[in-house]
PDB file as gemmi writes it, atoms N, CA and C in Angstrom:
CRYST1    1.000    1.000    1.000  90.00  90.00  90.00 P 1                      
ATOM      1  N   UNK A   1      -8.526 -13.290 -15.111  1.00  0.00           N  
ATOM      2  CA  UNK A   1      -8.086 -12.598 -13.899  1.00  0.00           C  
ATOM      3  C   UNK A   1      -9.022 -12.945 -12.745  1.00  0.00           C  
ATOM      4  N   UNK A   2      -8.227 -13.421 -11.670  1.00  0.00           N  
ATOM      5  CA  UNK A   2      -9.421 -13.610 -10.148  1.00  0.00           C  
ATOM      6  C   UNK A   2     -10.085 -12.465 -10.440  1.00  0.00           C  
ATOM      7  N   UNK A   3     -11.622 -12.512  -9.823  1.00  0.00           N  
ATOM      8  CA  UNK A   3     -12.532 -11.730  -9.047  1.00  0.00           C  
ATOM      9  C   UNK A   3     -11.900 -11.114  -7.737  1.00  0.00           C  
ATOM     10  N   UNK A   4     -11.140 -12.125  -6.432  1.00  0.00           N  
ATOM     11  CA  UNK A   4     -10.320 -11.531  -5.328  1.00  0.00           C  
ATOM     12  C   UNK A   4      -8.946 -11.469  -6.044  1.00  0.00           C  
ATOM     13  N   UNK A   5      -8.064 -10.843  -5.953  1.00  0.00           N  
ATOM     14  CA  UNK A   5      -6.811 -10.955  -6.220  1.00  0.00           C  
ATOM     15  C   UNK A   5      -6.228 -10.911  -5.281  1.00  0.00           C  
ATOM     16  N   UNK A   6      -5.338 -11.419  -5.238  1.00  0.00           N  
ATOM     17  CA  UNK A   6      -4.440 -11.851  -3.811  1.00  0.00           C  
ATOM     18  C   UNK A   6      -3.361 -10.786  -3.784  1.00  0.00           C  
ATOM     19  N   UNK A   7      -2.813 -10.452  -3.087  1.00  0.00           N  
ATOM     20  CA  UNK A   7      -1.671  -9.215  -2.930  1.00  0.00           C  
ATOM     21  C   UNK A   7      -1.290  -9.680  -2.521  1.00  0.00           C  
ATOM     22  N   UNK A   8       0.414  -9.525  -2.230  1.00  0.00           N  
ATOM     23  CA  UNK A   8       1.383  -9.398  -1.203  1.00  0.00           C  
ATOM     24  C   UNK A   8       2.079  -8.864  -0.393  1.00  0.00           C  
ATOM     25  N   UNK A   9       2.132  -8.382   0.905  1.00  0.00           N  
ATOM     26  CA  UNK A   9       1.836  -7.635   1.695  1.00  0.00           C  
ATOM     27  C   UNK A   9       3.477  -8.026   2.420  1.00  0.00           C  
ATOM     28  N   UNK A  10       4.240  -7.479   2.411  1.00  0.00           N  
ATOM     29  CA  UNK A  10       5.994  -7.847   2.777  1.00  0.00           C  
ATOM     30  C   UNK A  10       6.351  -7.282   3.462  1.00  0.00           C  
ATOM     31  N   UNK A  11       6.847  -7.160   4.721  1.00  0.00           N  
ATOM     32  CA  UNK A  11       7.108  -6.561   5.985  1.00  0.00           C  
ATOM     33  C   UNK A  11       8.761  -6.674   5.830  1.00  0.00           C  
ATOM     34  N   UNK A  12       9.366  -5.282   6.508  1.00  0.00           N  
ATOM     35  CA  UNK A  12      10.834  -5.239   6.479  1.00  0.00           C  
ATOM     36  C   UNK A  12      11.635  -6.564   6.590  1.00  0.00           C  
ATOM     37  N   UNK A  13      11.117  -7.090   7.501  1.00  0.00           N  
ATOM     38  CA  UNK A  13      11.776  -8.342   8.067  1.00  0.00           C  
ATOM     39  C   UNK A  13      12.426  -9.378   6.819  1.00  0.00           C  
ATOM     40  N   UNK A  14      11.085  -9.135   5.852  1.00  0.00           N  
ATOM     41  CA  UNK A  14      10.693  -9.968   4.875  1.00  0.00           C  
ATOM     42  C   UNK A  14       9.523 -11.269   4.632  1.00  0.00           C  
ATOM     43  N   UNK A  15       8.638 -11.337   5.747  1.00  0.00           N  
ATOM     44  CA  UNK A  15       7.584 -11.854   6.104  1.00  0.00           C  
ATOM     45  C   UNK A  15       6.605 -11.642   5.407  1.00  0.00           C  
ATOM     46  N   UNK A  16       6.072 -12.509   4.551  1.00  0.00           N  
ATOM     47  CA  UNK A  16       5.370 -12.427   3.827  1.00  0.00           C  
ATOM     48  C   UNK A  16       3.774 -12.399   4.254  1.00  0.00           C  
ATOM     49  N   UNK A  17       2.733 -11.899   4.012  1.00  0.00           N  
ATOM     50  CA  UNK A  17       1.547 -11.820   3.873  1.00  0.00           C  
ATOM     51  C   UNK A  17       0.317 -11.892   3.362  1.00  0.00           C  
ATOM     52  N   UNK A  18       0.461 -13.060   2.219  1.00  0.00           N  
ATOM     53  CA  UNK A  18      -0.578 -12.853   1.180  1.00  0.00           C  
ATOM     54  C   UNK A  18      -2.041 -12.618   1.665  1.00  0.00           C  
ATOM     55  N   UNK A  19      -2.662 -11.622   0.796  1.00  0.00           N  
ATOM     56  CA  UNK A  19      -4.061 -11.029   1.558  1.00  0.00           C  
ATOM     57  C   UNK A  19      -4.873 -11.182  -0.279  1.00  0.00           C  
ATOM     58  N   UNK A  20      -6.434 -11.850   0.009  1.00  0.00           N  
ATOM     59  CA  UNK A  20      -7.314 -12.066  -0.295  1.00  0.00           C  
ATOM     60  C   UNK A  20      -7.895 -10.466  -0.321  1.00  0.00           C  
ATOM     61  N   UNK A  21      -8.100 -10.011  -1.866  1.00  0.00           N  
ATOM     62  CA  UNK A  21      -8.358  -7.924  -1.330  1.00  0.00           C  
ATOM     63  C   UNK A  21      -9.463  -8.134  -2.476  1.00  0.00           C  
ATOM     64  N   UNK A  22     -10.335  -7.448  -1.725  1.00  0.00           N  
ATOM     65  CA  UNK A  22     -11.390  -7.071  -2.347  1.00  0.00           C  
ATOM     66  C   UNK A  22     -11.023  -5.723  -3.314  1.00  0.00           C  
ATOM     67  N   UNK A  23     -11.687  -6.355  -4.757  1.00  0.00           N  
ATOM     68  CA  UNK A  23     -11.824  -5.428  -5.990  1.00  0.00           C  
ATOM     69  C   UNK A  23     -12.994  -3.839  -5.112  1.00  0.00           C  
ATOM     70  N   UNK A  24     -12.236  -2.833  -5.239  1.00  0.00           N  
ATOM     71  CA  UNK A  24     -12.378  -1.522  -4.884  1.00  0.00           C  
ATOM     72  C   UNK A  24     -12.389  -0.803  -4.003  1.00  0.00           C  
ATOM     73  N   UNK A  25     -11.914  -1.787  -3.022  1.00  0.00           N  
ATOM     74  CA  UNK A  25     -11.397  -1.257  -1.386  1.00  0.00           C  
ATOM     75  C   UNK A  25      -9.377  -0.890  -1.735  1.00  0.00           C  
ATOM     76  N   UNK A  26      -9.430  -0.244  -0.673  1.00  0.00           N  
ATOM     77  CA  UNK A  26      -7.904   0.566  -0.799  1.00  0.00           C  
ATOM     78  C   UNK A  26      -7.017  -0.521  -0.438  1.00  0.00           C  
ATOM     79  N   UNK A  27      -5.538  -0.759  -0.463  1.00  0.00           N  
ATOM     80  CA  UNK A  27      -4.780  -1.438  -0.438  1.00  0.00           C  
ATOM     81  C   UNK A  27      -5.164  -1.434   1.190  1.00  0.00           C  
ATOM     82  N   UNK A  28      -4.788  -0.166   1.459  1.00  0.00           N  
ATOM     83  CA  UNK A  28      -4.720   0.109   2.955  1.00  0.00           C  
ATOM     84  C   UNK A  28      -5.786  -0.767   3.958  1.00  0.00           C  
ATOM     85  N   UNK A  29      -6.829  -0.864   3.114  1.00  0.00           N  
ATOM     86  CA  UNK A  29      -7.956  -1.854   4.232  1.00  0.00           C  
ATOM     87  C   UNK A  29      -7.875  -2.943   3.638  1.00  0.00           C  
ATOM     88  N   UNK A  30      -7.621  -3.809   2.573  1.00  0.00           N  
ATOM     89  CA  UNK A  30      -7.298  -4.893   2.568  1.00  0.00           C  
ATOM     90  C   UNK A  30      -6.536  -4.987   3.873  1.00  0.00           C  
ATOM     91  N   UNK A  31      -5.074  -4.785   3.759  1.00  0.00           N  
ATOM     92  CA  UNK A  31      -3.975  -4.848   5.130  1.00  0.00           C  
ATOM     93  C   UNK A  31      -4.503  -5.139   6.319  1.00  0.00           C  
ATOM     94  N   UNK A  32      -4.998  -3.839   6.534  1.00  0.00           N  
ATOM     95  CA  UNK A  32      -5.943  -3.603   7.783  1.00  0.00           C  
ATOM     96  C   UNK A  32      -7.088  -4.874   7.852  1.00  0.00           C  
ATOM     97  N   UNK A  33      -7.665  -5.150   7.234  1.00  0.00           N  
ATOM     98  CA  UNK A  33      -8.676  -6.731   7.508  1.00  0.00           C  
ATOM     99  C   UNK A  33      -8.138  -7.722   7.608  1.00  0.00           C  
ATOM    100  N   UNK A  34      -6.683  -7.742   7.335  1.00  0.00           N  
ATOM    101  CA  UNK A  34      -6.070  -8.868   7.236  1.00  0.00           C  
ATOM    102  C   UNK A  34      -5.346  -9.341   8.360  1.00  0.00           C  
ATOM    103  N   UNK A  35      -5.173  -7.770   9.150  1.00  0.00           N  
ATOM    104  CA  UNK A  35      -4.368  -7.769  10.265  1.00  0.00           C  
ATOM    105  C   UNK A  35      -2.786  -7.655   9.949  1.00  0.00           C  
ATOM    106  N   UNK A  36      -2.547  -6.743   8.617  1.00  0.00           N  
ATOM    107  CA  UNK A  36      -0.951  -7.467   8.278  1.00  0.00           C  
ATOM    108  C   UNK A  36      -0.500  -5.838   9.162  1.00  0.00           C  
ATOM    109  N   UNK A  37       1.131  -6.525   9.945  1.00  0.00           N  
ATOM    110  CA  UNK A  37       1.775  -5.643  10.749  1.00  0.00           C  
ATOM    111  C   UNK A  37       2.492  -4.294  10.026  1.00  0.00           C  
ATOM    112  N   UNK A  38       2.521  -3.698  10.358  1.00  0.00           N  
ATOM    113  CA  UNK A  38       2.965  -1.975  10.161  1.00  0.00           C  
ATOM    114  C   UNK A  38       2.334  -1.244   8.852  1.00  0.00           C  
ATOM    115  N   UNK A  39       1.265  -1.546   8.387  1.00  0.00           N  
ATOM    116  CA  UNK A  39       0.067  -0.357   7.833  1.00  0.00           C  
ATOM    117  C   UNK A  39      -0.822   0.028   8.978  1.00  0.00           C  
ATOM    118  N   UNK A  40      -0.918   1.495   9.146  1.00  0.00           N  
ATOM    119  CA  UNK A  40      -1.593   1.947  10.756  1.00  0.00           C  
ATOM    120  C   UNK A  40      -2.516   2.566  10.182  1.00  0.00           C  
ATOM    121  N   UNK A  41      -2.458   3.447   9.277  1.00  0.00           N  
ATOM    122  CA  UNK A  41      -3.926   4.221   9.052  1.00  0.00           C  
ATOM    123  C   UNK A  41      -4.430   4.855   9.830  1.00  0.00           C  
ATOM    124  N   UNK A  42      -3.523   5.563  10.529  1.00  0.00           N  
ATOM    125  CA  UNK A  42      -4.204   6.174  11.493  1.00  0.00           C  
ATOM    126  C   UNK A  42      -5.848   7.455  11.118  1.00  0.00           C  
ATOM    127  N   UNK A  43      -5.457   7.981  10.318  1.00  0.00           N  
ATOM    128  CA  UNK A  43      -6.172   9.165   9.370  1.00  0.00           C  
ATOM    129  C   UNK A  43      -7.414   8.622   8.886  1.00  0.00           C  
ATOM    130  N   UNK A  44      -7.441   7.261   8.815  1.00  0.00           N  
ATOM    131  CA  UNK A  44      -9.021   6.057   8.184  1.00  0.00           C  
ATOM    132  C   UNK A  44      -8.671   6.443   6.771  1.00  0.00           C  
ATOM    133  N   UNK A  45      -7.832   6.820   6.110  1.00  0.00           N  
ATOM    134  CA  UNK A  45      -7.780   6.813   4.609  1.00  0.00           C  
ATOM    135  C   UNK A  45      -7.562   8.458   3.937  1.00  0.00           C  
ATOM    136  N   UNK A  46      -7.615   9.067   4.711  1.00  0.00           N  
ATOM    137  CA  UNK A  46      -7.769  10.168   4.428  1.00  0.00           C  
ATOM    138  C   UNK A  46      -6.335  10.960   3.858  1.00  0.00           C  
ATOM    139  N   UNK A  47      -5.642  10.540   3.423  1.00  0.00           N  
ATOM    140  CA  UNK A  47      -4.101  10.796   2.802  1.00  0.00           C  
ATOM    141  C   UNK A  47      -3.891  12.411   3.748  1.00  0.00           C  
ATOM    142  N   UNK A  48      -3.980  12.023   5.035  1.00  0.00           N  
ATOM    143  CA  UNK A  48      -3.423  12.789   5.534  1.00  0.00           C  
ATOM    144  C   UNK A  48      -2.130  12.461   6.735  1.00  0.00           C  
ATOM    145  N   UNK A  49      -2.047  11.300   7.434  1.00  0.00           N  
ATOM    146  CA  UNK A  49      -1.263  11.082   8.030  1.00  0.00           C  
ATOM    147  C   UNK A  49      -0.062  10.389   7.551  1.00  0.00           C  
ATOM    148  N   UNK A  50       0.437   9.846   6.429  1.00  0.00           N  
ATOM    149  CA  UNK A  50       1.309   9.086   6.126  1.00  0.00           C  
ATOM    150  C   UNK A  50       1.653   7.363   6.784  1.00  0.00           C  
ATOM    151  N   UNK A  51       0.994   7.163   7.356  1.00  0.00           N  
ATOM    152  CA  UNK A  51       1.326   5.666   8.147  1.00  0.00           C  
ATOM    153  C   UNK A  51       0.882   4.420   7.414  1.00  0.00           C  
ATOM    154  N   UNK A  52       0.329   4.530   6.334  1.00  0.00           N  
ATOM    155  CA  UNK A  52       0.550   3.780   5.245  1.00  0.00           C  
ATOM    156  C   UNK A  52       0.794   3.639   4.529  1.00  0.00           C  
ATOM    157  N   UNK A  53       2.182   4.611   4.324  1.00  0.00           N  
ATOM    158  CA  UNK A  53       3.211   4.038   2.924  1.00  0.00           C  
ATOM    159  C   UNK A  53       3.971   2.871   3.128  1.00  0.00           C  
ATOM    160  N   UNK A  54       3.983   2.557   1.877  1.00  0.00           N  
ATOM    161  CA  UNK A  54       4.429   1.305   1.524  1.00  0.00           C  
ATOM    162  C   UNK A  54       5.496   1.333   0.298  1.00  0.00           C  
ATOM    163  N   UNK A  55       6.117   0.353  -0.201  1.00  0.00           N  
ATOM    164  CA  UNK A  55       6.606   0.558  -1.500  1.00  0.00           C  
ATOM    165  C   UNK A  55       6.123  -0.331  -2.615  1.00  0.00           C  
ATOM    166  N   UNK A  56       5.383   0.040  -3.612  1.00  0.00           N  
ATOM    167  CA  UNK A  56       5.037  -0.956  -4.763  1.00  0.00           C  
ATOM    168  C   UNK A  56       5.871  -1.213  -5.741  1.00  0.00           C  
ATOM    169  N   UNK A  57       5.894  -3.017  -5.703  1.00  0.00           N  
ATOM    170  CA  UNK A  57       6.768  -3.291  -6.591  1.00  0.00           C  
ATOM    171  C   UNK A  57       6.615  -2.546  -7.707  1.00  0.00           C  
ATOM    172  N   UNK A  58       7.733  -2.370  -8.327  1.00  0.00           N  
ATOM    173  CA  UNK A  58       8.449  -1.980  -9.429  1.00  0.00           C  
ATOM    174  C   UNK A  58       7.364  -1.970 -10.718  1.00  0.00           C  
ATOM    175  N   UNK A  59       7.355  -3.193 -11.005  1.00  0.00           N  
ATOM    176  CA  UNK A  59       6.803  -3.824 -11.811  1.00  0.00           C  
ATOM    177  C   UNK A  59       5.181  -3.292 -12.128  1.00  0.00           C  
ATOM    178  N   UNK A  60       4.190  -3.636 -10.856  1.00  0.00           N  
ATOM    179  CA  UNK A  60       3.302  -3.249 -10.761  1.00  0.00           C  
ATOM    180  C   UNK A  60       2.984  -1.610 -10.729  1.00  0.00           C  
ATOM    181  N   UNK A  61       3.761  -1.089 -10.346  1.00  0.00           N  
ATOM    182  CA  UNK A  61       3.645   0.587 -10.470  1.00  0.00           C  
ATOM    183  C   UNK A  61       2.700   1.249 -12.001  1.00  0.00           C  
ATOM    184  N   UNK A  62       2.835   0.404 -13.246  1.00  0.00           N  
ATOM    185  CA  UNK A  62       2.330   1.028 -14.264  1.00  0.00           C  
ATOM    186  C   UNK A  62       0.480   0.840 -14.423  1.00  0.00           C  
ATOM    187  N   UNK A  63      -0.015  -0.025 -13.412  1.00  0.00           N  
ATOM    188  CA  UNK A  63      -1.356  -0.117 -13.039  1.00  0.00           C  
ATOM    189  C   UNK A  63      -1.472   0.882 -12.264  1.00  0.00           C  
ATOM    190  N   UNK A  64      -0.864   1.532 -11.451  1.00  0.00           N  
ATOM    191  CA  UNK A  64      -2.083   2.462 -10.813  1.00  0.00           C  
ATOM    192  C   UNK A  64      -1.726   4.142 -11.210  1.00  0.00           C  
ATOM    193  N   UNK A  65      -2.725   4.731 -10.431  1.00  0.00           N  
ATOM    194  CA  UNK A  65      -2.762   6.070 -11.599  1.00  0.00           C  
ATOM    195  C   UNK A  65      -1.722   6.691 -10.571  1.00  0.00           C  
ATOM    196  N   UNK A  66      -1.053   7.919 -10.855  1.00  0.00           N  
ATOM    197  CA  UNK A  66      -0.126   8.437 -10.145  1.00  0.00           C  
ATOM    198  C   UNK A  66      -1.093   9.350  -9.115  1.00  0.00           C  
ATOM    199  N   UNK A  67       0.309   9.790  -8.094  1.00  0.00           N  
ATOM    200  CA  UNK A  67       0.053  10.039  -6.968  1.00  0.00           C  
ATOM    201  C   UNK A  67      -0.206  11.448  -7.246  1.00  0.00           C  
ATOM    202  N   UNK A  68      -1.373  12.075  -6.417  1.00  0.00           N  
ATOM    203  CA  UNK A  68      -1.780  13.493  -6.403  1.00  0.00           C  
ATOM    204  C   UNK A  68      -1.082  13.584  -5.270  1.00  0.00           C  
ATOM    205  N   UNK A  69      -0.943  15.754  -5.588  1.00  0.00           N  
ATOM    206  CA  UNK A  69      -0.502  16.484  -5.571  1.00  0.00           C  
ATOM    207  C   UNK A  69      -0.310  16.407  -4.083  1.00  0.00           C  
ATOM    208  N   UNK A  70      -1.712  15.556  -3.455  1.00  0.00           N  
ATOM    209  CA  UNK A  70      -1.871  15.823  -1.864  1.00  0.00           C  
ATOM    210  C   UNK A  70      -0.987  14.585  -1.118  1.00  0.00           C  
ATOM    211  N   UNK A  71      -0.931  13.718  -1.997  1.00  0.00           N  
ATOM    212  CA  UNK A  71      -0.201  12.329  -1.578  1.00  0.00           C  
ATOM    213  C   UNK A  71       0.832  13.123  -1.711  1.00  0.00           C  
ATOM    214  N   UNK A  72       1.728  13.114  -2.507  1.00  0.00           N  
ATOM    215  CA  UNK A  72       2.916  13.229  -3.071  1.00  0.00           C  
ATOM    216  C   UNK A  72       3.583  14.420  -1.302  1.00  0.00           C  
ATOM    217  N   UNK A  73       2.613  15.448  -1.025  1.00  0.00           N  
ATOM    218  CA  UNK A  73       2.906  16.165   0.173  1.00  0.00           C  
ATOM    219  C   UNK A  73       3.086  15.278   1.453  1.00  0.00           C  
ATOM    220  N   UNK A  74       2.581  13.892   1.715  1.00  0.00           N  
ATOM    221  CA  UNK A  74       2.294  13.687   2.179  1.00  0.00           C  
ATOM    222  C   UNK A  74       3.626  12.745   2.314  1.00  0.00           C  
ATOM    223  N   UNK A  75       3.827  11.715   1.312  1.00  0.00           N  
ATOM    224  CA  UNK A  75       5.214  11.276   1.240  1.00  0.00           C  
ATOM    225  C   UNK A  75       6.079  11.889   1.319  1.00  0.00           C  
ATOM    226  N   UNK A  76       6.173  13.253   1.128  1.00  0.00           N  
ATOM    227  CA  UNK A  76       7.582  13.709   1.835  1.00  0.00           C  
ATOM    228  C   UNK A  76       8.186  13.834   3.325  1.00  0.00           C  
ATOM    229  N   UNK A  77       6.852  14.215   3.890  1.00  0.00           N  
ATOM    230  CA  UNK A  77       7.230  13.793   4.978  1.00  0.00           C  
ATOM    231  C   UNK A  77       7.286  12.199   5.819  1.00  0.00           C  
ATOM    232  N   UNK A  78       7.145  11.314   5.213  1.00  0.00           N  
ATOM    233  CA  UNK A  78       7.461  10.177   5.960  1.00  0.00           C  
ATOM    234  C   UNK A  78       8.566   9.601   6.422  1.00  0.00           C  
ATOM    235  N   UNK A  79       8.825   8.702   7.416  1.00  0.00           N  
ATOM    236  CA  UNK A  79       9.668   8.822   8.538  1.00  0.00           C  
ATOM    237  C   UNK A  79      11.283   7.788   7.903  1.00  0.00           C  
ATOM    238  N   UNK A  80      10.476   6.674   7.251  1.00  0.00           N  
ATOM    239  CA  UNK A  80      11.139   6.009   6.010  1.00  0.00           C  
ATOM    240  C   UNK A  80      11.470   6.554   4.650  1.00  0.00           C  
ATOM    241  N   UNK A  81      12.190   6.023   4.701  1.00  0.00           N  
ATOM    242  CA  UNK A  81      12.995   6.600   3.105  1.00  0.00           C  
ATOM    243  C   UNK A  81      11.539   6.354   2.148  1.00  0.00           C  
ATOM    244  N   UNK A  82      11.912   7.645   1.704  1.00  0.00           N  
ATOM    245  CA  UNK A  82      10.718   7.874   0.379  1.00  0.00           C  
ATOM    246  C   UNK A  82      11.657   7.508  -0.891  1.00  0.00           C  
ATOM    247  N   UNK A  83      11.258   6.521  -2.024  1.00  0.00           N  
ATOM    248  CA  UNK A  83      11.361   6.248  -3.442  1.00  0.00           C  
ATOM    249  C   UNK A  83      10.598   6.381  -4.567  1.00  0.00           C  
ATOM    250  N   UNK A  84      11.273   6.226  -5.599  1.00  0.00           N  
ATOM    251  CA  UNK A  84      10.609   6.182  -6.423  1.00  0.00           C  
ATOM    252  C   UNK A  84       8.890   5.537  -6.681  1.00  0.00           C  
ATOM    253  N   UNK A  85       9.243   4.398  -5.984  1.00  0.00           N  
ATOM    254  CA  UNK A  85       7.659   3.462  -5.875  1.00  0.00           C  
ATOM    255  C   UNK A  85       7.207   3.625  -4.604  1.00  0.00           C  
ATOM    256  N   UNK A  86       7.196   4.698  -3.327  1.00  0.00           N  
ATOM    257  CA  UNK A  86       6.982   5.117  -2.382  1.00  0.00           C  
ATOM    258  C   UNK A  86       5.320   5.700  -2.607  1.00  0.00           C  
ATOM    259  N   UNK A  87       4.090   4.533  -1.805  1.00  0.00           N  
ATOM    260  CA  UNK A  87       2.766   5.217  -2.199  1.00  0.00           C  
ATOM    261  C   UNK A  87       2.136   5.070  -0.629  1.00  0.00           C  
ATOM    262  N   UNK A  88       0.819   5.880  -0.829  1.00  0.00           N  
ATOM    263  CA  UNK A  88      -0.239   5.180   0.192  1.00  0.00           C  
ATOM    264  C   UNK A  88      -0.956   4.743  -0.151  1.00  0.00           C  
ATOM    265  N   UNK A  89      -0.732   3.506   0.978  1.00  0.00           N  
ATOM    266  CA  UNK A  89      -1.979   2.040   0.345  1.00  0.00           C  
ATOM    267  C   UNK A  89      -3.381   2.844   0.628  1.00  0.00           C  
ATOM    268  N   UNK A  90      -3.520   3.880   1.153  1.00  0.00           N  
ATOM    269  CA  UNK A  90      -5.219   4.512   1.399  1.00  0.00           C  
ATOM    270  C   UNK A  90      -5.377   5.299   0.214  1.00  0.00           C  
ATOM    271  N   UNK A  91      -4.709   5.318  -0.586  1.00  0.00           N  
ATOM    272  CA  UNK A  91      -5.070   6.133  -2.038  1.00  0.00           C  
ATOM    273  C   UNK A  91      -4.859   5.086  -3.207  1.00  0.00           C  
ATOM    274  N   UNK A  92      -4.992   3.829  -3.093  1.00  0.00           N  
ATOM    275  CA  UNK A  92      -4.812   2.942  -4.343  1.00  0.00           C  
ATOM    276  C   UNK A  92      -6.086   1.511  -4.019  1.00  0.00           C  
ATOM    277  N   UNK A  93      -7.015   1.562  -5.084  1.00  0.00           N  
ATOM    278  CA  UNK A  93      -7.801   1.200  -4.985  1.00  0.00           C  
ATOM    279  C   UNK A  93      -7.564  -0.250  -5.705  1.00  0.00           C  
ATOM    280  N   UNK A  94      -7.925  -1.382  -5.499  1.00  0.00           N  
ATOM    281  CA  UNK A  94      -7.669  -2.590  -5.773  1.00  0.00           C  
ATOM    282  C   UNK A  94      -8.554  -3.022  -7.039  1.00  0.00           C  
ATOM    283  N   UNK A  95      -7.696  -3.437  -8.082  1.00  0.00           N  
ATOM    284  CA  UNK A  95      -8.002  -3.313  -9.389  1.00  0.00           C  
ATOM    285  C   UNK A  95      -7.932  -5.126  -9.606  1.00  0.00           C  
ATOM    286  N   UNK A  96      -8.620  -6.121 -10.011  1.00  0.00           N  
ATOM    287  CA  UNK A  96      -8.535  -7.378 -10.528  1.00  0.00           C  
ATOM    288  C   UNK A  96      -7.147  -7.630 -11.139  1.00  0.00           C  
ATOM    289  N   UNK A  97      -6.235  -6.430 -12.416  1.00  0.00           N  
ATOM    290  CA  UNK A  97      -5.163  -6.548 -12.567  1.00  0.00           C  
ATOM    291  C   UNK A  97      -4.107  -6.638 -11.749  1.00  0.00           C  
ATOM    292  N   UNK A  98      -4.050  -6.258 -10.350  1.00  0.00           N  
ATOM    293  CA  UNK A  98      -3.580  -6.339  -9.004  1.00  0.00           C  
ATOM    294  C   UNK A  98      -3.238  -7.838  -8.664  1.00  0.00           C  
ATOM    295  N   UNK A  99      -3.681  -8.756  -9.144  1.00  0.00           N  
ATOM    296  CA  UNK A  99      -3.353 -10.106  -8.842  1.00  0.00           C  
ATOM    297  C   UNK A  99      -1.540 -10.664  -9.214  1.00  0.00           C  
ATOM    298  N   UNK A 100      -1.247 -10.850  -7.800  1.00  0.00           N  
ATOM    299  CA  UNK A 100      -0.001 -10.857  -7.650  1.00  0.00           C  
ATOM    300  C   UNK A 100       1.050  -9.723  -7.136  1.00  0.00           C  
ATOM    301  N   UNK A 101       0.318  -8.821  -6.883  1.00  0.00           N  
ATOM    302  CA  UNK A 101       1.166  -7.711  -6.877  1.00  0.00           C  
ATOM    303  C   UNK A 101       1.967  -7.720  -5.565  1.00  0.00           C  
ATOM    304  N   UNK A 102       3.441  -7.228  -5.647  1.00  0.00           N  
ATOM    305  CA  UNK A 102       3.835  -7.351  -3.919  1.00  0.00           C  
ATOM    306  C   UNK A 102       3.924  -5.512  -3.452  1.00  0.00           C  
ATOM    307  N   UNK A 103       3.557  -5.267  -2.418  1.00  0.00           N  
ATOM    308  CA  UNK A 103       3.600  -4.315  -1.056  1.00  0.00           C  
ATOM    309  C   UNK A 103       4.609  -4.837  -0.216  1.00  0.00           C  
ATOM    310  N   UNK A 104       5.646  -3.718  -0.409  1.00  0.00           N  
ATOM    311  CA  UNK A 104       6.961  -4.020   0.514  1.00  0.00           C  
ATOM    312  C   UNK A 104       6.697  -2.710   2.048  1.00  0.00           C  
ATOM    313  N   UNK A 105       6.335  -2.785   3.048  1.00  0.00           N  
ATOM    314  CA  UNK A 105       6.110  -2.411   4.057  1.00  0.00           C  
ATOM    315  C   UNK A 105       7.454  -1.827   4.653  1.00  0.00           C  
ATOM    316  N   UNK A 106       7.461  -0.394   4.892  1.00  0.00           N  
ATOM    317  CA  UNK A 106       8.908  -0.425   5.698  1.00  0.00           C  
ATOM    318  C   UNK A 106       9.055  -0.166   6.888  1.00  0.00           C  
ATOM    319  N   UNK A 107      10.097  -0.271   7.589  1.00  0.00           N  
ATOM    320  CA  UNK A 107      10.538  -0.763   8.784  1.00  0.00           C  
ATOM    321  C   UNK A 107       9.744   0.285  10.106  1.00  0.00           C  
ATOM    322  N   UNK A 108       9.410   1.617   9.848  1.00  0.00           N  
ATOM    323  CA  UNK A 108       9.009   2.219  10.407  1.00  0.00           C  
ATOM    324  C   UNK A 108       7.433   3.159   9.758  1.00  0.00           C  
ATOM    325  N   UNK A 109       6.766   3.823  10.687  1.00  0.00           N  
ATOM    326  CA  UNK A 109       5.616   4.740   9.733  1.00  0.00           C  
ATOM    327  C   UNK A 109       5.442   5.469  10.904  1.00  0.00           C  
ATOM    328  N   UNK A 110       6.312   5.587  12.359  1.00  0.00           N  
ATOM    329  CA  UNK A 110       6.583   7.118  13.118  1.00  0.00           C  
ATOM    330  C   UNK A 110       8.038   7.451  13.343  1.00  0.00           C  
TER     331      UNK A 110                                                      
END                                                                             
């Protein structure tokens, strides 16, 4: 398994983003260092504003630990359709098994 694992970072459009993410930083600041368009973070990580949900592939969903009680409040209110694989990249910490994983970005986060 890479040491960096590369993510994929997918914007509504369908524009792809592959980002170089450091093992134990949040999805959310990978993005954010990378400059990829519509993760805002406004909150700095703090799973309080919602502006960095995203949707994680399918697939990858069984790597990370589920969403607390405070996330889960937090996705309900977001402005985009909430799903099943509906997370915030500021509450998922970048794991080496992460290599390959895609982040589907949606169209809005106000």
């Amino acid at each position: 398994m890479p040491d960096v694992p590369v993510i994929r970072f997918i914007e509504a459009d369908g524009t792809p983003h592959p980002v170089e993410a450091a093992v134990g930083q949040s999805l959310k600041q990978a993005a954010l260092d990378h400059l990829v368009p519509g993760i805002i973070g406004d909150c700095g990580g703090c799973a309080s504003c919602g502006t960095c949900h995203a949707y994680i592939d399918e697939k990858h969903l069984p790597l990370l630990a589920p969403a607390d009680e405070n996330e889960e409040m937090i996705l309900e209110g977001v402005p985009a359709s909430r799903t099943s694989n509906s997370r915030l990249t500021c509450q998922i910490p970048v794991t080496a098994d992460m290599a390959g994983m895609e982040v589907h970005i949606p169209d809005t986060q106000f």
